[in-house]
C-alpha positions in Angstrom: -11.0 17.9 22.9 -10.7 14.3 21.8 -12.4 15.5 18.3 -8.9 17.8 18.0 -7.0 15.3 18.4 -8.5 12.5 16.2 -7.8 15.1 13.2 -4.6 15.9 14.0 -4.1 11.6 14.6 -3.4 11.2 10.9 -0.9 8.5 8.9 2.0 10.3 9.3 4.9 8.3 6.2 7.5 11.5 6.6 9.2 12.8 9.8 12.1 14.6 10.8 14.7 11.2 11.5 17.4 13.4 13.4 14.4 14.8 16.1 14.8 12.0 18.8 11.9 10.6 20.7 13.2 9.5 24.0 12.4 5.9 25.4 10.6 7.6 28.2 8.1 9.0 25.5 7.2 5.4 24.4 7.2 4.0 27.5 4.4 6.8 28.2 2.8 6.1 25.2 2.5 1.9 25.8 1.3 2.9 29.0 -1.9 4.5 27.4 -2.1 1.4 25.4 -1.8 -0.8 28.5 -5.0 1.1 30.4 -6.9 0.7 27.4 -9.5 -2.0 27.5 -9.1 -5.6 26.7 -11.5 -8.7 25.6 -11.8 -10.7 28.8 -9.5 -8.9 30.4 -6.3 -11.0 29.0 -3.9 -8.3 28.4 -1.7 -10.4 25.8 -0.2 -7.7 24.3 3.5 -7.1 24.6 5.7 -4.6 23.2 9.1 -3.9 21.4 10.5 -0.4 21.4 13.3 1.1 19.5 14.4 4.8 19.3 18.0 3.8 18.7 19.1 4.5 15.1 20.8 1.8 14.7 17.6 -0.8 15.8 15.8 1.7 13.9 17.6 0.8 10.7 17.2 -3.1 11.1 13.2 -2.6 11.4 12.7 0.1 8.9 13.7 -2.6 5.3 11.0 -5.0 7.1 7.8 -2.5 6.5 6.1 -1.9 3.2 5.1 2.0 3.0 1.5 3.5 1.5 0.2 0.7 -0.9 -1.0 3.2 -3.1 1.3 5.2 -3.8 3.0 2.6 -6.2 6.3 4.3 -7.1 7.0 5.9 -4.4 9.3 3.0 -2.1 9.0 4.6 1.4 10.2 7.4 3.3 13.9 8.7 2.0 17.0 8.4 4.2 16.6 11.6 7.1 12.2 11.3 6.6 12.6 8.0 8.4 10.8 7.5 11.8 12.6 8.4 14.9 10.9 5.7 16.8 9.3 2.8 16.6 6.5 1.0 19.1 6.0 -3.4 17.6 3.1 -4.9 19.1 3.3 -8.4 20.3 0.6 -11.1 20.9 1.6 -13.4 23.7 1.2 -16.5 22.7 1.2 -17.8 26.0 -1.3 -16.1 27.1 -3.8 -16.1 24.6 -3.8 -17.7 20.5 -6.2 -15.1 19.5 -5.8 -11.4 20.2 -8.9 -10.0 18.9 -9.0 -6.6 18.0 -6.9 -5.5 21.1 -3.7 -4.6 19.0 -6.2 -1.9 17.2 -7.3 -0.4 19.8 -4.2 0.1 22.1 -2.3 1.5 18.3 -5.3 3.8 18.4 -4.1 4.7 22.0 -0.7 4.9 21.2 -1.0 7.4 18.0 -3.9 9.5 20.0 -1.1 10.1 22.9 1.4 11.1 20.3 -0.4 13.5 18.4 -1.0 14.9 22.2 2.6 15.4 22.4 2.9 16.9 18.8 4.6 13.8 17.2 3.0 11.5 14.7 2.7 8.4 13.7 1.6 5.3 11.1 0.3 2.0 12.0 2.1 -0.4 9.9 0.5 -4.0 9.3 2.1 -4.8 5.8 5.8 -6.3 7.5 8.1 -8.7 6.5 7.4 -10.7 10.2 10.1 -13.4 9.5 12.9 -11.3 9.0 12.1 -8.6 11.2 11.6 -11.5 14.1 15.3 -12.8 12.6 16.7 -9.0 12.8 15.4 -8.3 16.4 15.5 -11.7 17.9 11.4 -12.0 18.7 11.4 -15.4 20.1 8.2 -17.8 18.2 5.8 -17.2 21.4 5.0 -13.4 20.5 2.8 -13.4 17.2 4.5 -9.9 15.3 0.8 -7.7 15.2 1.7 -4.0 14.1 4.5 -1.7 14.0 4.0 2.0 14.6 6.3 4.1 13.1 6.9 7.3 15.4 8.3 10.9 15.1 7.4 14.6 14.8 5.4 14.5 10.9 7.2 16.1 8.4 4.5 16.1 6.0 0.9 17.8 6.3 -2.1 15.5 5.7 -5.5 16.7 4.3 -9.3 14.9 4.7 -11.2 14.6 1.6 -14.4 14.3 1.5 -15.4 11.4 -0.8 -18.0 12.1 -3.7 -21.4 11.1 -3.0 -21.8 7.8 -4.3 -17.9 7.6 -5.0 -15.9 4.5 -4.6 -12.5 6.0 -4.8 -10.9 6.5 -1.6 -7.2 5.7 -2.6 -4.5 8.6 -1.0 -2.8 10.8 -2.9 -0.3 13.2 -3.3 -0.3 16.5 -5.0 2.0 18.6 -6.9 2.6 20.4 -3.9 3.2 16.9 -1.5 0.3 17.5 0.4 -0.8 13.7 1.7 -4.9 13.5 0.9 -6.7 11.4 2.5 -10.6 10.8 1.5 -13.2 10.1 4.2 -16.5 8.7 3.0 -19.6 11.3 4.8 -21.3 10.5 8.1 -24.3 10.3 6.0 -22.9 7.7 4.3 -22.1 4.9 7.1 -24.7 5.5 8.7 -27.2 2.9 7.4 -30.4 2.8 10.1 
């Protein structure tokens, strides 16, 4: 059920690098993204893929990793993604892309955690130098990167404290990735 697979769609920082993911994989996994909808119809996304190790290692310095967790720089050498998916905006076609890029990311992670893998939705990137490193010519706008690969980490919801403001992640002694989730009582407002 969709439900099932929501949960087990988590932010994923920690994977097994050496599992490959196969180009055919993401190419099955834009594909959900492409049938997804789109405002007006414009399709202007576009999309860079990359489950070569070596393309790997000239996107992975350009992403900044869990804001919260202030010491802790990013996944270690062999807990890097396997894969990664970089969605475009096509200038070209459009100079505003909405909230598109959300919604086929969404698409993208739901498929992966359909085929077991996971995933994290990366908006924090160094978009100069990763457009440098991988040659992005100036008509694609950099959106997202979505780091890809079977999790190596488990991930827990929290249910945040009625009336509680704190919904940072953590980790415990134990690594265990929490992850607190205000109540559908809560965001529900009429």
């Amino acid at each position: 059920m969709i439900r099932d697979l929501i949960l087990k769609s988590r932010s994923y920082r920690r994977f097994y690098q050496e599992t490959p993911i196969s180009l055919e994989t993401l190419k099955g996994l834009v594909d959900l993204a492409r049938l997804g909808p789109s405002a007006a119809n414009l399709q202007p996304l576009k999309y860079t893929l990359s489950c070569n190790p070596k393309k790997n290692a000239l996107i992975f310095p350009c992403l900044s990793w869990a804001g919260y967790l202030e010491d802790w720089p990013g996944p270690a050498e062999g807990q890097r993604p396997s894969a990664y998916i970089i969605i475009l905006g096509d200038k070209e076609i459009s100079q505003s892309f909405g909230c598109d890029h959300g919604i086929a990311s969404q698409n993208i992670l739901l498929g992966a955690a359909e085929k077991g893998l996971g995933g994290c939705i990366i908006g924090l990137i160094n978009r100069p130098e990763l457009r440098k490193r991988l040659n992005i010519p100036l008509c694609y706008e950099i959106l997202l990167v979505i780091a890809l690969g079977i999790p190596r980490e488990k991930v827990k919801i929290e249910n945040v404290r009625p009336g509680g403001r704190d919904i940072k992640y953590w980790r415990d002694q134990a690594d265990i990735h929490h992850v607190p989730k205000r109540s559908l009582d809560e965001i529900i407002i009429d």
